[in-house]
Structures are given as structure tokens and as C-alpha cells.
C-alpha positions as CSV (number, residue, x, y, z in Angstrom):
1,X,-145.0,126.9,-151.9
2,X,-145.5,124.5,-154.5
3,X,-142.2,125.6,-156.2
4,X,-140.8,123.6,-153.2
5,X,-142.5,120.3,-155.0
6,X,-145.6,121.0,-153.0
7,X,-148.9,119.7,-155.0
8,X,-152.6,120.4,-154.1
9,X,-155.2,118.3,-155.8
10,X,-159.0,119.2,-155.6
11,X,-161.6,116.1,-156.1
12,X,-164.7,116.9,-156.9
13,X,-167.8,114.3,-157.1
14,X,-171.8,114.5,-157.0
15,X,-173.2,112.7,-153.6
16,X,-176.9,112.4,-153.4
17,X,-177.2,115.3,-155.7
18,X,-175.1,117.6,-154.0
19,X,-171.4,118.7,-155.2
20,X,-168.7,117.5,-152.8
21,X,-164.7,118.3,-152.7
22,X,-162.0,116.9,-151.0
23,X,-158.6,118.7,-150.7
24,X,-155.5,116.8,-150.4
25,X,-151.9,118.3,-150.3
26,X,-148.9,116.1,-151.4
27,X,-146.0,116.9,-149.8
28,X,-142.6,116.5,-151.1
29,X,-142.1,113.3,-150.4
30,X,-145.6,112.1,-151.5
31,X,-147.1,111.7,-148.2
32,X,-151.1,112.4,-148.4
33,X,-152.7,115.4,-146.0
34,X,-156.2,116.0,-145.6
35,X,-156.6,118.1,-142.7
36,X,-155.2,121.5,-140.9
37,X,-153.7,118.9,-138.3
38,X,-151.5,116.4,-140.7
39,X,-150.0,119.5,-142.3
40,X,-149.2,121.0,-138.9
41,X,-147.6,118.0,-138.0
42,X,-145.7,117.2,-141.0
43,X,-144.2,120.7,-140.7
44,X,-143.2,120.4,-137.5
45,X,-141.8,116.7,-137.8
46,X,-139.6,118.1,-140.6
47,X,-138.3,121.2,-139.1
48,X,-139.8,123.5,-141.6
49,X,-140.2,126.6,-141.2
50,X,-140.4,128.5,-144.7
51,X,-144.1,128.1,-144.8
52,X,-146.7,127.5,-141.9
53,X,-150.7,126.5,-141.8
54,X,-151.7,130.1,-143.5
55,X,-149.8,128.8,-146.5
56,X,-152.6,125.9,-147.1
57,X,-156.4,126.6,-147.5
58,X,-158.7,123.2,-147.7
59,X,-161.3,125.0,-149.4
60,X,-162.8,123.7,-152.8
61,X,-163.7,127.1,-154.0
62,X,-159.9,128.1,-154.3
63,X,-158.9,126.9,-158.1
64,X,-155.1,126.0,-157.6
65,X,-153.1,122.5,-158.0
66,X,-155.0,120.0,-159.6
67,X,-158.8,119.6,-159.8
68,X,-160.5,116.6,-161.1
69,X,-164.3,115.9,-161.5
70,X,-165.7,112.9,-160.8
71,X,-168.1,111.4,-163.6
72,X,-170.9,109.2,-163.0
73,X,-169.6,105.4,-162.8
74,X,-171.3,102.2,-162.3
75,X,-173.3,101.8,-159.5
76,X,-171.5,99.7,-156.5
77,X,-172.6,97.9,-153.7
78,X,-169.3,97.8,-151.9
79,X,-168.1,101.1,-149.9
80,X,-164.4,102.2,-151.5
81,X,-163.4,103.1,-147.7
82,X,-162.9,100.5,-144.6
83,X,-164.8,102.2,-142.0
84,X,-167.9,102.1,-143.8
85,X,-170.5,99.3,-145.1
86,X,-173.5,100.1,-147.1
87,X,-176.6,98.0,-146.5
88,X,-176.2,95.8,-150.1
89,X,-172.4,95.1,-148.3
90,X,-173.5,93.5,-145.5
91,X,-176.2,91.1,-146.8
92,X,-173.2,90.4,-149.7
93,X,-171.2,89.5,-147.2
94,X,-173.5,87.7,-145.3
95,X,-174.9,85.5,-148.1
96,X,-171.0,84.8,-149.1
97,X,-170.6,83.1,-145.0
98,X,-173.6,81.6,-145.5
99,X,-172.6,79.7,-148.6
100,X,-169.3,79.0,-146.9
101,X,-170.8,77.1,-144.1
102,X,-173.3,75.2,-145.8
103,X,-170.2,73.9,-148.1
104,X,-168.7,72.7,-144.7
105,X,-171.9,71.4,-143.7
106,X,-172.0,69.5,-147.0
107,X,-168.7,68.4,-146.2
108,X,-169.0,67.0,-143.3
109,X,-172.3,65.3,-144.3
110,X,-170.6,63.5,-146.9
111,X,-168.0,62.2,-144.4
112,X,-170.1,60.8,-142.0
113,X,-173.4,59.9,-143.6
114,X,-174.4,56.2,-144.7
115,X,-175.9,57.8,-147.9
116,X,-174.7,55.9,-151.4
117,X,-171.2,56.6,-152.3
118,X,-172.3,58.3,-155.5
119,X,-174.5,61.1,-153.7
120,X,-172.0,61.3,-151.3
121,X,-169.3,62.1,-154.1
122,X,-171.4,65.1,-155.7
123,X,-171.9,66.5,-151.9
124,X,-168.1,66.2,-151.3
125,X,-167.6,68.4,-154.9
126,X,-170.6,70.8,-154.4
127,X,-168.9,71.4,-150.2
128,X,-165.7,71.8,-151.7
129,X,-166.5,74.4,-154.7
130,X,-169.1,76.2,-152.8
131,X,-166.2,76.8,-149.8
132,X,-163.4,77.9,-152.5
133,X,-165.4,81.0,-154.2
134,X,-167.4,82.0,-151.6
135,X,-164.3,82.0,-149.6
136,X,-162.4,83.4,-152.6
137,X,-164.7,86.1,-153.2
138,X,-164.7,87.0,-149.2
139,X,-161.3,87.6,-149.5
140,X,-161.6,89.7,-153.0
141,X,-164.0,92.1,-150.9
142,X,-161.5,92.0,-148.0
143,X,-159.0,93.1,-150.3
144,X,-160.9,95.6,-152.4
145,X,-161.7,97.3,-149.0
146,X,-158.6,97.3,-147.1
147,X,-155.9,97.7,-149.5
148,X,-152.9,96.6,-148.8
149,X,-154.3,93.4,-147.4
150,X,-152.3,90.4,-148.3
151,X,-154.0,87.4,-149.0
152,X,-155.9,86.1,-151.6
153,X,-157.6,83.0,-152.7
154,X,-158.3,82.0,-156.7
155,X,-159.1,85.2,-158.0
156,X,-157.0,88.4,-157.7
């Protein structure tokens, strides 16, 4: 099988103390499958028929391919995948739309209000730079999160 450019790669990383693995066949033409289901479908999409399901095994315990261990990193408050949000995440998040809107608020205060000129200068600046990064690192999240998303904002 994997003389036909077939490659298996076995991740392993510590979650709450416990081992976890993750199996993930590459096909020939580099497309990702995780499950029984993608590689029955890829087979049949591509009319092969030289190897079926029995030829893949999505057990960690089988030593074949690649296998990688993952080391202890920083610790992060941001989830790597989209469909998730850890606690820390959400009041991030949160904190970041706050400081967005007060920047508006600031904003618009200094537009409208019969305040001194001066004062009203400093709240136009501090609107202004609190709505670029907060906004700039909303979308650095977004980005981090979905990848693949497109926009950006200041930093990269």
C-alpha cells in the first residue's frame, strides 16, 4: 500500500494526563483522512480497487508510517480547532469587543460633545487606537482559528 505513495502518520500527545493518538492517512495526492468513512469514499471516488478499508487500521498501537510525539509547549488560551472555545477564549474575546466599542463610544463622544477641543483631541486618538488593535487582534484570533481566513488588520 504505501508503495503506491500512500503515507500514514501517527500523532501522539498527553491530554489531561492521559496519552492520546490520532491517525491520519495521506493519500497520493495529499489529501488528509481521518476516519474509516473518508478512506471509503476516497477509494470509491477514485475508482480503486487494489486495496479496500482492511488495507488501513486507525489504531495507534500499530507502529507503521510516521509517528511523532508531542512535547509539552506553552500553555495557550486559544483552542488550535474552530469548533471549539476554551473558557480563557471567550472572555479574550470578549474583553477585545469590549474595548472595541468603548473606542467607538470615545469616538463618538468626541464628535459631539461641547468638551474643550484639547480633551476632545486625546478622546478622538485613544477611540481611534483602542478600535485598531483590539480590532486587529480580533481578527489575528479569527485567523489563528480558522485558517485560511483572509483578512487581516495591522498585524499578521
Amino acid at each position: 500500500m504505501f508503495l503506491c505513495r500512500w503515507q500514514r502518520e501517527t500523532r501522539m500527545r498527553t491530554v489531561a494526563g492521559r496519552l492520546q493518538g490520532e491517525v491520519t492517512y495521506f493519500a497520493p495526492c495529499g489529501k488528509k483522512l481521518r476516519q474509516y468513512p473518508d478512506v471509503v469514499k476516497y477509494l470509491v471516488r477514485h475508482g480503486i480497487t487494489d486495496i479496500s478499508r482492511d488495507n488501513f487500521s486507525f489504531s495507534t498501537k500499530i507502529k507503521v508510517g510516521n509517528f511523532y510525539e508531542g512535547r509539552e509547549g506553552p500553555k495557550s488560551y486559544f483552542h488550535g480547532s474552530s469548533q471549539a472555545q476554551f473558557v480563557a477564549e471567550t472572555h479574550i474575546v470578549l474583553l477585545f469587543n469590549g474595548a472595541v466599542s468603548a473606542g467607538i463610544i470615545l469616538l463618538c463622544e468626541a464628535a459631539t460633545s461641547d468638551i474643550v477641543i484639547g480633551k476632545r483631541k486625546i478622546m478622538c486618538v485613544a477611540g481611534i487606537c483602542l478600535v485598531m488593535l483590539c480590532f486587529s487582534w480580533l481578527l489575528s484570533i479569527f485567523r489563528a482559528k480558522y485558517h485560511g481566513y483572509p483578512y487581516s488588520f495591522l498585524m499578521g
